[in-house]
C-alpha positions in Angstrom: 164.3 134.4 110.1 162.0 135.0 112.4 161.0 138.3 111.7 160.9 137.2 108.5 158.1 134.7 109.4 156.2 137.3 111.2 156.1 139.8 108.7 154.6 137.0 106.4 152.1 136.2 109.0 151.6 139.6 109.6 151.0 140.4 105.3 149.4 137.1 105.3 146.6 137.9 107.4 146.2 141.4 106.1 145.7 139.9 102.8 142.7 137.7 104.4 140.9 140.6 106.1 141.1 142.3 102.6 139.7 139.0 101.0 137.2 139.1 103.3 136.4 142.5 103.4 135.9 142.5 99.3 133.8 138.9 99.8 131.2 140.2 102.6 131.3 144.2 101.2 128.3 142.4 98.1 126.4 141.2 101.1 126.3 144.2 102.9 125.4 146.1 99.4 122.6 144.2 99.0 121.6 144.1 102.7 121.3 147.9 102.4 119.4 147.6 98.6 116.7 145.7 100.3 116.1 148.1 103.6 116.1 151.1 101.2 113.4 149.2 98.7 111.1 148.0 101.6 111.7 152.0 103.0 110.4 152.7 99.2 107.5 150.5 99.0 106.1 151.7 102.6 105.6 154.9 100.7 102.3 154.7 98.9 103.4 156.9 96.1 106.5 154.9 94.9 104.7 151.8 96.1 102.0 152.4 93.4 104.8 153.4 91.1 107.1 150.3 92.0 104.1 147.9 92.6 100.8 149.1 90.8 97.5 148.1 92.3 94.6 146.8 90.9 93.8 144.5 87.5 95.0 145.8 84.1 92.3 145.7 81.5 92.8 143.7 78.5 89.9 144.1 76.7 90.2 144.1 72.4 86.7 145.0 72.4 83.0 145.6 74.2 79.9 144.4 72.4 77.0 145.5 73.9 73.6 143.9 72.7 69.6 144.4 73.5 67.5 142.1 73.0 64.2 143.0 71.3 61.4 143.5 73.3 64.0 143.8 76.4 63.2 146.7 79.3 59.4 146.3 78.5 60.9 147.9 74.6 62.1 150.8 76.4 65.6 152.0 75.8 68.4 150.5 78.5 70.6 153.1 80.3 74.2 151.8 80.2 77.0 153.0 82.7 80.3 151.4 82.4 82.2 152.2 85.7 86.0 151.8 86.2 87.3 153.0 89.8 91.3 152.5 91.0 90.2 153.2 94.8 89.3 149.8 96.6 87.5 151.0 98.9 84.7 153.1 96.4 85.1 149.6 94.7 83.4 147.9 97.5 80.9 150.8 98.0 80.1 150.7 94.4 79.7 146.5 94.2 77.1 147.4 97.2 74.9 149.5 94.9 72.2 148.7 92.9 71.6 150.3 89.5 68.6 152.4 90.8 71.1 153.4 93.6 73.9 154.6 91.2 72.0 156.3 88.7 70.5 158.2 91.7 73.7 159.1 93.2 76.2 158.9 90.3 76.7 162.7 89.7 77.7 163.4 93.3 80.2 160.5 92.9 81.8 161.6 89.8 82.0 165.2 91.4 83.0 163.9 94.5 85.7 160.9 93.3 86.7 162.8 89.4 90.3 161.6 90.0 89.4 157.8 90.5 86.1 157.0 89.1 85.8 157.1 85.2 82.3 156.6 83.6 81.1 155.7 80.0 77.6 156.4 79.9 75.2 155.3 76.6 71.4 154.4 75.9 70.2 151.6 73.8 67.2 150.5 72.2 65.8 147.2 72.4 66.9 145.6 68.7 70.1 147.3 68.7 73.4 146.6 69.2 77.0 148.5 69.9 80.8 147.3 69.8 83.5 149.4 70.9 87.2 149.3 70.4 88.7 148.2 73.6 91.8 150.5 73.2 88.8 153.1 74.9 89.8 151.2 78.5 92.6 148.5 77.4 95.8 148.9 79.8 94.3 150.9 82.4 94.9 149.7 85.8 91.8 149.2 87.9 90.1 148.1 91.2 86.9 147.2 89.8 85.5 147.7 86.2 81.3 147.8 86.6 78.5 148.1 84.4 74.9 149.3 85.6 71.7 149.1 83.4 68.5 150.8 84.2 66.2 148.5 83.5 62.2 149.5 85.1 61.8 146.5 86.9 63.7 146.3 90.4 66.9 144.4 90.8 70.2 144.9 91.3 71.4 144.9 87.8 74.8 145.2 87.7 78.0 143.1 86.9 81.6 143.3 87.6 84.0 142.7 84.6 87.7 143.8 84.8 88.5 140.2 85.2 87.1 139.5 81.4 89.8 139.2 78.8 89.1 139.5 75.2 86.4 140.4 73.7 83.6 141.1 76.1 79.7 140.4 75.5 77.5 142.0 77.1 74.1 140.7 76.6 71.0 142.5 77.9 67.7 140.6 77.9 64.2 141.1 79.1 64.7 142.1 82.8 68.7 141.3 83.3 72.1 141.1 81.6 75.5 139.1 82.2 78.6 139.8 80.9 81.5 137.0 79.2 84.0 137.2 77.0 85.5 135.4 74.0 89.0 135.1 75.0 92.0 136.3 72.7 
């Protein structure tokens, strides 16, 4: 009888080691999950895959309008700027217009894979809408527009945070930028 007893203490606690084997094996599983998606996310490349940077534009459309009589009635230049690197973000947001129409060819020759510009010139009087599906769901780290107006000033606004449709309204000496949301 009492090996009988044994060998049921003996099955009985083989039983619980299997019990908890099967009950902590889930917690180790998903102890190793997480180590191997922090390992991922250190990597920049699967990082930007996993996690993408940056704001994603939602824009149905751009409306771009002059007013008469606005840059002394001579026509505006127009550079819509989106960048995905952060840091030519910053150095961008530091620039004037004069600044970036002076330097802007070197930068797009210099930055092609992550600085995309839309460049046009209007008339005072005249006005332009584009479809946003030109920029909608792209992923960016600054969306900016630049106008060369004559008179000094920094003339430029930041807009990847607009949803909508975005106005941009460019008067006598200066333009701002809002949007009439979905």
């Amino acid at each position: 009888m009492r090996r009988t007893t044994h060998l049921s203490h003996v099955r009985a606690e083989r039983m619980n080691s299997r019990m908890n084997l099967h009950r902590t094996q889930p917690l180790h599983l998903g102890f190793l999950l997480m180590l191997v998606l922090l390992a991922l996310t250190a990597c920049s490349t699967v990082k930007d895959y996993v996690m993408p940077s940056g704001v994603k534009l939602d824009w149905e459309s751009v409306t771009l309008s002059i007013a008469a009589g606005a840059n002394r009635d001579y026509p505006i230049a127009i550079d819509m700027v989106l960048v995905s690197d952060e840091a030519l973000a910053q150095r961008l947001l530091g620039m004037s217009a004069r600044d970036w129409f002076s330097a802007r060819s070197g930068l797009r020759k210099t930055y092609p894979d992550v600085l995309s510009v839309d460049s046009l010139e209007l008339a005072p009087g005249e006005s332009l809408t584009v479809p946003g599906k030109r920029w909608s769901g792209r992923r960016v780290a600054a969306a900016v527009v630049f106008a060369d107006y004559l008179v000094p000033g920094p003339h430029l606004v930041r807009i990847e945070s607009l949803r909508g449709r975005i106005q941009l309204a460019f008067g006598a000496n200066e333009f701002n930028a809002y949007s009439l949301e979905k």
